[in-house]
KEKELO-835562 format. One line per 4 residues: number of its first residue (from 1); their letters; for each residue y, x, z of C-alpha. Coordinates in nm, 4 decimals. Layout:
<nodes>
NUM) a) Y/X/Z | ... .
</nodes>
This chain:
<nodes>
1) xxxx) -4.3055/-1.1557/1.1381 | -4.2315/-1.0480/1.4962 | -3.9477/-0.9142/1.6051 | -3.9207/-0.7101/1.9535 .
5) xxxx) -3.6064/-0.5472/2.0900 | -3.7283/-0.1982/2.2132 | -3.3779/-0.0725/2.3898 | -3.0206/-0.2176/2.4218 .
9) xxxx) -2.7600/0.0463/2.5654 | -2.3673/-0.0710/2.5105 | -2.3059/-0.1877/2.1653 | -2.6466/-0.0437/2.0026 .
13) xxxx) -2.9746/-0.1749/1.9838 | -3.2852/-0.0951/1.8626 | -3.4814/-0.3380/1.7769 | -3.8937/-0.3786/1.6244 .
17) xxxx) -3.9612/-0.5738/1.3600 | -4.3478/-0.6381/1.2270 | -4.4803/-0.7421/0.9232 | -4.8291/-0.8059/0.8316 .
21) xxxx) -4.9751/-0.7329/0.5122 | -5.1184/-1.0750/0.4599 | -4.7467/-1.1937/0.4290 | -4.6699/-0.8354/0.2019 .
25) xxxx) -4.9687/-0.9367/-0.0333 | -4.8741/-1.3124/-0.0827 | -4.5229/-1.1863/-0.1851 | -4.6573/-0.8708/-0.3663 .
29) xxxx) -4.9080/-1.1065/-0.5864 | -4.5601/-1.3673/-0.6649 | -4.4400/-1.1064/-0.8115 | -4.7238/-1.0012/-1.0344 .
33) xxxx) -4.7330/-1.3476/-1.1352 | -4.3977/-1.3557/-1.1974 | -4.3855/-1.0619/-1.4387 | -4.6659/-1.1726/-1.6791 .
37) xxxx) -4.3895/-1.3647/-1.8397 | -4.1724/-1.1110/-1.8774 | -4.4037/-0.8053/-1.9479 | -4.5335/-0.6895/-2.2724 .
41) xxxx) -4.8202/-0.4521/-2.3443 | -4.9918/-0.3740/-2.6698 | -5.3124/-0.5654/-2.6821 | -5.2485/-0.8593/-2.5041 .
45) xxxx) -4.9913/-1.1743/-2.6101 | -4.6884/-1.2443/-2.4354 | -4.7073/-1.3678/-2.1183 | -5.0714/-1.3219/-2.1077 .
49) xxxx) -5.1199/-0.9733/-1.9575 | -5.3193/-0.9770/-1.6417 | -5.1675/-0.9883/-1.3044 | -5.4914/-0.6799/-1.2486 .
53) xxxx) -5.2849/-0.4849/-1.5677 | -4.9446/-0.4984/-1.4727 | -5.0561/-0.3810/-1.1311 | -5.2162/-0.0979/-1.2511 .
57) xxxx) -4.9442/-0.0120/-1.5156 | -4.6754/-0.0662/-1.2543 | -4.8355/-0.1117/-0.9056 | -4.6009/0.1425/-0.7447 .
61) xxxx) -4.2721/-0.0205/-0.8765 | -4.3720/-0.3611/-0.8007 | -4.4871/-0.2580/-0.4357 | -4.1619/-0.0738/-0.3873 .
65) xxxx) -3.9250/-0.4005/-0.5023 | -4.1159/-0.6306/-0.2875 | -4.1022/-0.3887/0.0458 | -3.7314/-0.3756/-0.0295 .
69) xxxx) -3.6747/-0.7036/-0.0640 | -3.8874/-0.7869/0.2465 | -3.6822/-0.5438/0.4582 | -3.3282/-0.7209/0.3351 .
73) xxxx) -3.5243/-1.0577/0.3823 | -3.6334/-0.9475/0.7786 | -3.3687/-0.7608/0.8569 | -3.0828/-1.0372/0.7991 .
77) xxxx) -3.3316/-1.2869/0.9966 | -3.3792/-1.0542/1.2600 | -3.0161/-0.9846/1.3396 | -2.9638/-1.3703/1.3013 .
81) xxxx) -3.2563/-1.4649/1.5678 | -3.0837/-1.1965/1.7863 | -2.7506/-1.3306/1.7394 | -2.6214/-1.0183/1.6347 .
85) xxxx) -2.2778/-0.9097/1.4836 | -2.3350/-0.6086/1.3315 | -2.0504/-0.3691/1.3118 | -2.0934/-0.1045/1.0132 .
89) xxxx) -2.4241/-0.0209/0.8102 | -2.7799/-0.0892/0.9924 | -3.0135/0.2162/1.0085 | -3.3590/0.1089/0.9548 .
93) xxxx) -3.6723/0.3675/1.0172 | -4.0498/0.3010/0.8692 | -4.3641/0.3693/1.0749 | -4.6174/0.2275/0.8929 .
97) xxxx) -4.6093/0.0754/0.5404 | -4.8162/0.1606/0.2295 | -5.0305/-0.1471/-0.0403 | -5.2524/-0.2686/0.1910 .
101) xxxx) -5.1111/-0.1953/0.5216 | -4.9279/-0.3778/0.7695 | -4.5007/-0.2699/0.7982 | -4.3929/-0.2018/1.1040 .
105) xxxx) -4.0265/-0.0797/1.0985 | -3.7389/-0.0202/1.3432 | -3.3715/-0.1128/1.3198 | -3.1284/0.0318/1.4643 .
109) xxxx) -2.7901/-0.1530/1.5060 | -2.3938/-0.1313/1.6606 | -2.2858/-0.4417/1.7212 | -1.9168/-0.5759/1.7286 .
113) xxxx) -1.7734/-0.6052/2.1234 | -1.7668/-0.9547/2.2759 | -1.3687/-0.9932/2.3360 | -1.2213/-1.2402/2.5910 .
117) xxxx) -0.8784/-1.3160/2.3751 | -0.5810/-1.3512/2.5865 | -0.4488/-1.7110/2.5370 | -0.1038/-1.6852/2.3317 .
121) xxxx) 0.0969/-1.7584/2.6613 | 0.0222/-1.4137/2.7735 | 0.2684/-1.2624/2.5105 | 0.6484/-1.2507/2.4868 .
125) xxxx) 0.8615/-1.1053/2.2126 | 1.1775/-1.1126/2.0904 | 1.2343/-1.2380/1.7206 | 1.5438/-1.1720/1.5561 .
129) xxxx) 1.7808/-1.3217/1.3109 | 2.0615/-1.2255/1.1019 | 2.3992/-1.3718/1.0222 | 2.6296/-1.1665/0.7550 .
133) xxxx) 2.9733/-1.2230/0.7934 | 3.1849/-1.2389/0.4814 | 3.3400/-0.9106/0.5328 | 2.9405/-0.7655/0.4961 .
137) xxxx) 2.8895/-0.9529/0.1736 | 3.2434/-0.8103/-0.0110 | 3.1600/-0.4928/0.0625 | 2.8279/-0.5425/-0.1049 .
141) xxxx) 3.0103/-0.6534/-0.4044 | 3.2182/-0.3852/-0.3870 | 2.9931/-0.1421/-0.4040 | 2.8247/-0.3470/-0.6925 .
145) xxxx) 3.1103/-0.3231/-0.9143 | 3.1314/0.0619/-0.8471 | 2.8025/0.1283/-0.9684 | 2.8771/-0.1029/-1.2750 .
149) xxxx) 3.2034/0.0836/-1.4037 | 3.4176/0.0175/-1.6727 | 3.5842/0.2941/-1.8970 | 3.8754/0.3134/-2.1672 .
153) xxxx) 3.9556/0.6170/-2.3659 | 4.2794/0.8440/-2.2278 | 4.5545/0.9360/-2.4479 | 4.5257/1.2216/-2.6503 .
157) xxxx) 4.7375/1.4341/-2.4235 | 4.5290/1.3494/-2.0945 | 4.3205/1.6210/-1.9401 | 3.9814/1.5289/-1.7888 .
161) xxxx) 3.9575/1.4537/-1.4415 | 3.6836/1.4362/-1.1310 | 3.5232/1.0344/-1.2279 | 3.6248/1.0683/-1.5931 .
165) xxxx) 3.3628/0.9999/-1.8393 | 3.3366/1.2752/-2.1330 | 3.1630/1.3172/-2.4529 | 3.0839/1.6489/-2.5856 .
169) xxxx) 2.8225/1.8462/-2.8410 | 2.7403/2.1562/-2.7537 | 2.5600/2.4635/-2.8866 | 2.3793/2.6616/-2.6204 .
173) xxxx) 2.2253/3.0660/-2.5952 | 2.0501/3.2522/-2.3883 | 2.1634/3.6179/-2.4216 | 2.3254/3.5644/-2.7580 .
177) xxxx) 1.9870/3.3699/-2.9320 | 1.9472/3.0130/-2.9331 | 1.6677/2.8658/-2.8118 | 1.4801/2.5063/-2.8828 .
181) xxxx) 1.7320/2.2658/-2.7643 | 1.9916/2.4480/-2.7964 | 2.1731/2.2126/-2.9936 | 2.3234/1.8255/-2.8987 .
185) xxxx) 2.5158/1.6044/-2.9749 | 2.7762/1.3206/-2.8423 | 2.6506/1.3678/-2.5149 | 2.8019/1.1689/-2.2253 .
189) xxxx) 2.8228/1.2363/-1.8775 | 3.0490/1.1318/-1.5344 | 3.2646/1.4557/-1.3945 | 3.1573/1.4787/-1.0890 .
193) xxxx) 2.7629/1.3221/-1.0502 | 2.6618/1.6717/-1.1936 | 2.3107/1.5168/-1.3726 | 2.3478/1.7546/-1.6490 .
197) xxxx) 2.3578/2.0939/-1.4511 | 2.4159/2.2153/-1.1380 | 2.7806/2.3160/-1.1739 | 2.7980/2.2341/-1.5388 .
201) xxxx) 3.0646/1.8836/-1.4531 | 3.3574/2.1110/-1.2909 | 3.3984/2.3564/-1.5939 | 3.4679/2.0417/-1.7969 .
205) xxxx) 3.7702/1.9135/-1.5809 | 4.1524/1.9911/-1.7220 | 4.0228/1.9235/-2.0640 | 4.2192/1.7301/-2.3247 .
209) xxxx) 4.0235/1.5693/-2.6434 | 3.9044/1.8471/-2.9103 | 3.9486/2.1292/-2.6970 | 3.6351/2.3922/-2.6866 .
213) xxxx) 3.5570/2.5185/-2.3869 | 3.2974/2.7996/-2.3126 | 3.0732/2.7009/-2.0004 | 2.8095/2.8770/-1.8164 .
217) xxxx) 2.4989/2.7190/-1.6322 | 2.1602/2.8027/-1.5021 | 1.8881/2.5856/-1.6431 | 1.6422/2.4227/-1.3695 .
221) xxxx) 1.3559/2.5988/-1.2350 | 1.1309/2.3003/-1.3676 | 1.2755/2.3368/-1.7052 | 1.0007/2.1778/-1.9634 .
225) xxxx) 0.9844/2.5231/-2.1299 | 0.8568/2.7925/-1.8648 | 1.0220/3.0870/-2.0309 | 1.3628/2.9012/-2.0258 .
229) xxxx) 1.3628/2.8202/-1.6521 | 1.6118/2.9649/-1.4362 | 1.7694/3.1465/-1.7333 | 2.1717/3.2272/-1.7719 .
233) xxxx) 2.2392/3.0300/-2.0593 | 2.6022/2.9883/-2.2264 | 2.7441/2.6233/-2.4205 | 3.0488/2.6301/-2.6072 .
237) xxxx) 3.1115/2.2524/-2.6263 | 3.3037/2.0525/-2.8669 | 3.5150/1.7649/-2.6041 | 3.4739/1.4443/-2.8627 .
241) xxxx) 3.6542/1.2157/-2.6241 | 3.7306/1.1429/-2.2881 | 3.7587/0.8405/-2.0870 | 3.8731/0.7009/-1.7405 .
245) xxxx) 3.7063/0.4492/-1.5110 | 3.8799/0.0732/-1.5312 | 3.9333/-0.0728/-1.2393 | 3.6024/-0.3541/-1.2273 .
249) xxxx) 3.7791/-0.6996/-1.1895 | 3.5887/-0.9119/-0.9382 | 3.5767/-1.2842/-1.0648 | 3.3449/-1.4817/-1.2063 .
253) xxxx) 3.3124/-1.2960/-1.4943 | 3.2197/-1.0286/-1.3363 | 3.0103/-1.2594/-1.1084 | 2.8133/-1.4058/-1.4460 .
257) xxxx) 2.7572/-1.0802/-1.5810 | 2.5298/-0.9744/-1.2459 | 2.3036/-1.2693/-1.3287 | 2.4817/-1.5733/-1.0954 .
261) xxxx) 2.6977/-1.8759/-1.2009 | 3.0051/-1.7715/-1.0686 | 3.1540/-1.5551/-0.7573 | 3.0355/-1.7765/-0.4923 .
265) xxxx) 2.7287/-1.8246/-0.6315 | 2.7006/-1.4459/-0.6409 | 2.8242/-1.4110/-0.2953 | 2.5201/-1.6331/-0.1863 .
269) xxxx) 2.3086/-1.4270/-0.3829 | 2.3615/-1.1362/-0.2361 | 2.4067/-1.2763/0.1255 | 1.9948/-1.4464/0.0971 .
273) xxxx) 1.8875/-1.0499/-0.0673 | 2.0178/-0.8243/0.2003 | 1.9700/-1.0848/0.4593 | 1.5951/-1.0497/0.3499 .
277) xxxx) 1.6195/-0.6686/0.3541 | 1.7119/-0.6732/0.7212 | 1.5080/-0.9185/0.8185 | 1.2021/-0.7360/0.6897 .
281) xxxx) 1.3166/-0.4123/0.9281 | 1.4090/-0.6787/1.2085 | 1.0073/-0.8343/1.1727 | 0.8505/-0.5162/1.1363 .
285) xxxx) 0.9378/-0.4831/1.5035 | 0.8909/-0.7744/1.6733 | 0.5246/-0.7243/1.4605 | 0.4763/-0.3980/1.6523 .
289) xxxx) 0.6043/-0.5348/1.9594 | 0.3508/-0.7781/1.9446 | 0.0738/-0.5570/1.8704 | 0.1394/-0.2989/2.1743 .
293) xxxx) 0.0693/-0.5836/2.3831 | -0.2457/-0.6905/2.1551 | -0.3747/-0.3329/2.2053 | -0.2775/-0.3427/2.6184 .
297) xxxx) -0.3951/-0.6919/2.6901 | -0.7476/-0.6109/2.5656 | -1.0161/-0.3781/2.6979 | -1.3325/-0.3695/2.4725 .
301) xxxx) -1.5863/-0.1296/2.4111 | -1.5730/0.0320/2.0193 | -1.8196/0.0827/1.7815 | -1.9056/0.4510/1.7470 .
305) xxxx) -1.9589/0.4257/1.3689 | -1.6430/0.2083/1.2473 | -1.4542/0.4815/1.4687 | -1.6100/0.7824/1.2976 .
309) xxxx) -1.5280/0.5824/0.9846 | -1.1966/0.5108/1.0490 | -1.1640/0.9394/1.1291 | -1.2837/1.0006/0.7927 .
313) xxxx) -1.0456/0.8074/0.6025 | -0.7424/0.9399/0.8139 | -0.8481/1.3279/0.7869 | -1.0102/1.2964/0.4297 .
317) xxxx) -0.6716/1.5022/0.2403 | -0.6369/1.7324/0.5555 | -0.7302/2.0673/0.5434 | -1.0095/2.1832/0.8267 .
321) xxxx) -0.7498/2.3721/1.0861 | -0.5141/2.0388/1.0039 | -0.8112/1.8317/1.1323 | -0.9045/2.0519/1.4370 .
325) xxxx) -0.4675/2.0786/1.5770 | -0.4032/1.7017/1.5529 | -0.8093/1.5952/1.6665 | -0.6921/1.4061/1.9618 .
329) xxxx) -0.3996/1.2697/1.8050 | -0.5910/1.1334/1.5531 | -0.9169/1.0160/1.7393 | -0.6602/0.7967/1.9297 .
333) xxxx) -0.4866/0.6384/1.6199 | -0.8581/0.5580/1.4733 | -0.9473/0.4202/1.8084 | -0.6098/0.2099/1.8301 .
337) xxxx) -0.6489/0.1100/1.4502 | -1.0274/-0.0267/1.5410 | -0.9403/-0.2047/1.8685 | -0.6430/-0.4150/1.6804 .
341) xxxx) -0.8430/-0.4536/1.3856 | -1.1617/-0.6119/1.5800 | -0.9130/-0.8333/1.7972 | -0.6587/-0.9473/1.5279 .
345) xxxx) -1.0126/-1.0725/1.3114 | -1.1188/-1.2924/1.6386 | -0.8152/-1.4187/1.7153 | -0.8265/-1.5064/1.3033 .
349) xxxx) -1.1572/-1.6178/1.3137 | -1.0906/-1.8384/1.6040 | -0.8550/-2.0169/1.4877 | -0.9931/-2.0583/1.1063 .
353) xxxx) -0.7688/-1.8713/0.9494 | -0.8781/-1.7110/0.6002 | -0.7471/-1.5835/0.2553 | -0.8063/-1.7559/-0.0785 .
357) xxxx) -0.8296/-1.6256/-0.4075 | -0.5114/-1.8218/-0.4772 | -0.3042/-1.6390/-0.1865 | -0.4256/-1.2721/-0.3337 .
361) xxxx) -0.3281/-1.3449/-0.7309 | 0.0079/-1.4957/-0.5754 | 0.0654/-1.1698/-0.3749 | -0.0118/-0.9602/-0.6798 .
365) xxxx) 0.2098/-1.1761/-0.9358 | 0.4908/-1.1549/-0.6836 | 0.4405/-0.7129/-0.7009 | 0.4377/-0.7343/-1.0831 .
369) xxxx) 0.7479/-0.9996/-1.1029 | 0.9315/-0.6703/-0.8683 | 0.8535/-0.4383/-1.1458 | 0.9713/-0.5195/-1.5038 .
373) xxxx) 0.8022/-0.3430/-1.7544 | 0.5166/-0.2326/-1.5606 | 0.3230/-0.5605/-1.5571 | 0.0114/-0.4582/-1.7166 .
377) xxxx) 0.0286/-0.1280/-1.4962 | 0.0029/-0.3329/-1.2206 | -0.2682/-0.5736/-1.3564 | -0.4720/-0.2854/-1.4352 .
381) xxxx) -0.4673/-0.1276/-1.1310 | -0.5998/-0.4368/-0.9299 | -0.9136/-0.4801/-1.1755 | -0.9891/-0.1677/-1.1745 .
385) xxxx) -0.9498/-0.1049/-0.8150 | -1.1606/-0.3547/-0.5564 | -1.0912/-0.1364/-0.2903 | -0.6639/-0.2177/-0.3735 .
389) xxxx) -0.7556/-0.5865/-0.3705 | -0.9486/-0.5984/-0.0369 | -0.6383/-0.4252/0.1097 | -0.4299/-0.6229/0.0112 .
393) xxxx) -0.6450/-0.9599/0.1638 | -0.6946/-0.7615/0.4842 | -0.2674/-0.7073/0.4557 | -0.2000/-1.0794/0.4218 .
397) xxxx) -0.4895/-1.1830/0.6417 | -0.3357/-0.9770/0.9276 | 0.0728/-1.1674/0.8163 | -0.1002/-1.5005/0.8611 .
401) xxxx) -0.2059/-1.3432/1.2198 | 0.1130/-1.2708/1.2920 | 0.2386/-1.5962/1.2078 | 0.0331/-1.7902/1.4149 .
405) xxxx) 0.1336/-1.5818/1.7227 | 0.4727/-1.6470/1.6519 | 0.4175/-1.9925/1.5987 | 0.2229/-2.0265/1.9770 .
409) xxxx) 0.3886/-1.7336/2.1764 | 0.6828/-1.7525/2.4143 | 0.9907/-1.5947/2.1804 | 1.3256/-1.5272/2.2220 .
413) xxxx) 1.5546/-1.5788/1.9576 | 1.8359/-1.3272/1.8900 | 2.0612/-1.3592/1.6179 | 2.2241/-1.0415/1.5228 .
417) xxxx) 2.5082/-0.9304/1.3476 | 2.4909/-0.6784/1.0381 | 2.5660/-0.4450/1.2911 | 2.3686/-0.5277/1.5640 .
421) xxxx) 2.0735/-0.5366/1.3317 | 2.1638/-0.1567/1.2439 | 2.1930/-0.0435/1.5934 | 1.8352/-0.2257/1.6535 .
425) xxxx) 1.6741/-0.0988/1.3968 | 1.8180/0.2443/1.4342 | 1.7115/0.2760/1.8290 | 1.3601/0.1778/1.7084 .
429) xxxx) 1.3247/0.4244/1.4737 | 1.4728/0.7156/1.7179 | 1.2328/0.5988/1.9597 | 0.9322/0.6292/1.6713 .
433) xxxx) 1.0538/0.9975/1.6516 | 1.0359/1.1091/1.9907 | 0.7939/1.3415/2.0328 | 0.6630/1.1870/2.3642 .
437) xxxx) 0.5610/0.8486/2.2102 | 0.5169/0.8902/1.8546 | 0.1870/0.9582/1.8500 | 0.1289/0.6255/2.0624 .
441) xxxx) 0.2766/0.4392/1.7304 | 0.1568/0.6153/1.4551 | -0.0750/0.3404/1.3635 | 0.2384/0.1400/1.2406 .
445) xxxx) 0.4392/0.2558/0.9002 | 0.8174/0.3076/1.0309 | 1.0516/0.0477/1.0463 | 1.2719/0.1168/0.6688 .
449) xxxx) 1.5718/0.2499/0.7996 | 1.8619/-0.0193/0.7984 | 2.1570/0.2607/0.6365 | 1.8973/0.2007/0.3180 .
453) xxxx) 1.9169/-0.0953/0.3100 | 2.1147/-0.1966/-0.0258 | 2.1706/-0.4522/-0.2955 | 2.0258/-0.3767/-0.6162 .
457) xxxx) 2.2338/-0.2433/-0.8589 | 2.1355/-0.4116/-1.1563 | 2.1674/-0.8280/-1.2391 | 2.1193/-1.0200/-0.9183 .
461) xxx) 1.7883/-1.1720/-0.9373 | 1.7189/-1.5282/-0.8110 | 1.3463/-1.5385/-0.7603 .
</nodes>
């Protein structure tokens, strides 16, 4: 085997690789021998069928398997001997090959950049910290125990008010003809939330129990039967009973009916889960703060193909006058996603970092312990989908990263208030939106916005 580089010019080279057919035979007559225990023909016994047969029966196969295993074989020793890193898929061109022949092939390579990493003292970033106050954390409750209300049934003589909660049945027509589902009964629903229909809850306030009121309503436009939607329809319903909201009582009954021990032990509860919500937001942008400077810091030289690649995946659902108005825009995120993605994976590789199996079933327990119910939905999805499983390595591969600059870097600590940590977040995410620099950060998912931030509704968990 001789290997020859023929040009080098940036990141590709092409490169000459030789093989004579001595070497082709040797393997190419292994292989015959090989198969006479494994072939059967009429005539002969097993594993007695001449080499001379099978190579007759099957010559062109057998050549074919051995020339491609000789060009995985002298390929991967050729870009070892050459030292090089080869960035995407190899392209490899045949000159001469054929049984009894020499091969003689060319391969033509991009290779990954040589990067000079800037030593960890070249960064600076702020890392933030949050502190609730107690006033934070009762409002949280608060606004727990509204979403977990309370009702008792009003006196006969009450009428029905805006937060009352009233049961009805109800028969329903559409210009005087009833319709499937026209019909129901003991349905319950809050005045006011309108989730029945759009200005169906108002008609049903000044009510008192057994009245009949006559109510008119448009159904939805995505109304299950298509020649229902959007139709006038008319219910004369039947009010069953009505009740009013009690006042939620905030004690530790309240507090063991959320999930927790008691009120303070709901109080801490609460203060470690929305503490954790902000201080997601709050890392999200010391992470991109970090990588702008990655991305500045470094000048390296990208491989054409991962960048085409990287253009593919980002314009595959756009349509073709879509791809040709944002071209630029885009060229620069898949340039800016390629340059952090080569430097991130040598600082990672430099410093030995890597993802076990262990790390990736963890992650993917933790996503199916966030969505009762849907376990096996989740399971599913990462055996059947490779692709999901790699990104979700290259996702925790890149957090361990991002650890171990924060571990070596030169931070400032700031610990915020609830407050603060809105006005932070909020600022960042403004400054995503401005026209003049969000295409420079489009390669980062937006911060979640911190006015979203909220405590579950439902039992406090205490994973």
């Amino acid at each position: 085997m001789k290997i020859e580089i023929n040009s080098k010019k940036g990141l590709k080279t092409n490169l000459s690789i030789f093989v004579d057919k001595k070497t082709i035979q040797k393997k190419l007559d292994a292989r015959l021998a090989e198969l006479q225990s494994e072939v059967s023909l009429k005539g002969f016994r097993p594993g007695k069928v001449p080499p001379s047969v099978i190579k007759s029966q099957f010559g062109k196969a057998v050549y074919g398997e051995v020339i491609d295993k000789i060009l995985r074989e002298t390929s991967t020793k050729a870009l070892e001997e050459k030292k090089i890193k080869v960035a995407g898929q190899p392209k490899i061109d045949l000159k001469t090959f054929g049984e009894g022949k020499d091969l003689n092939y060319t391969l033509e390579v991009e290779s990954l950049p040589k990067i000079e990493l800037k030593p960890f003292n070249s960064y600076k970033a702020i890392d933030y910290k949050i502190k609730l106050d107690e006033k934070v954390i009762n409002e949280k409750i608060r606004e727990i125990s509204k979403q977990h209300k309370h009702f008792e049934d009003k006196k006969e003589n009450e009428k029905s008010v805006k937060g009352d909660q009233i049961a009805f049945d109800y028969t329903a027509t559409i210009e005087g003809n009833k319709f499937e589902g026209s019909e129901g009964k003991g349905v319950v629903i809050e005045l006011g939330k309108n989730l029945f229909l759009k200005g169906f809850d108002e008609q049903l306030i000044g009510l008192k129990k057994n009245e009949t009121k006559n109510v008119e309503a448009i159904l939805p436009p995505n109304h299950p039967k298509k020649e229902l939607a959007n139709k006038k329809t008319k219910f004369e319903c039947k009010i069953i009973n009505i009740k009013k909201p009690k006042e939620t009582i905030i004690n530790d009954d309240f507090a063991k009916h959320m999930g927790a021990k008691d009120l303070p032990d709901l109080k801490k509860l609460i203060e470690k889960q929305v503490e954790s919500q902000y201080q997601q937001a709050l890392d999200a942008i010391t992470k991109k703060e970090i990588l702008d400077q990655i991305e500045k810091l470094h000048k390296i030289d990208l491989p054409k193909n991962l960048v085409e690649n990287e253009l593919a995946m980002i314009t595959r659902n756009l349509k073709k006058e879509e791809v040709e108005k944002h071209k630029k825009n885009n060229e620069k995120i898949a340039n800016s996603r390629i340059k952090l993605g080569l430097v991130l994976n040598e600082y990672g590789e430099n410093n030995n970092l890597k993802v076990s199996d262990d790390e990736i079933n963890l992650e993917i327990q933790k996503q199916v312990r966030s969505m009762p119910g849907q376990e096996k939905l989740v399971m599913d999805y990462y055996k059947k989908n490779p692709s999901a499983t790699q990104s979700l390595k290259g996702a925790i591969y890149e957090d361990k990263i991002i650890k171990l600059f924060k571990s070596k870097m030169k931070l400032d600590v700031k610990t915020l208030s609830s407050l603060e940590a809105e006005k932070v977040i909020s600022n960042f995410n403004k400054a995503k939106d401005n026209p003049k620099i969000k295409d420079e950060q489009n390669q980062t998912d937006q911060v979640k916005s911190s006015s979203k931030i909220k405590t579950k509704s439902k039992k406090i968990s205490k994973k």
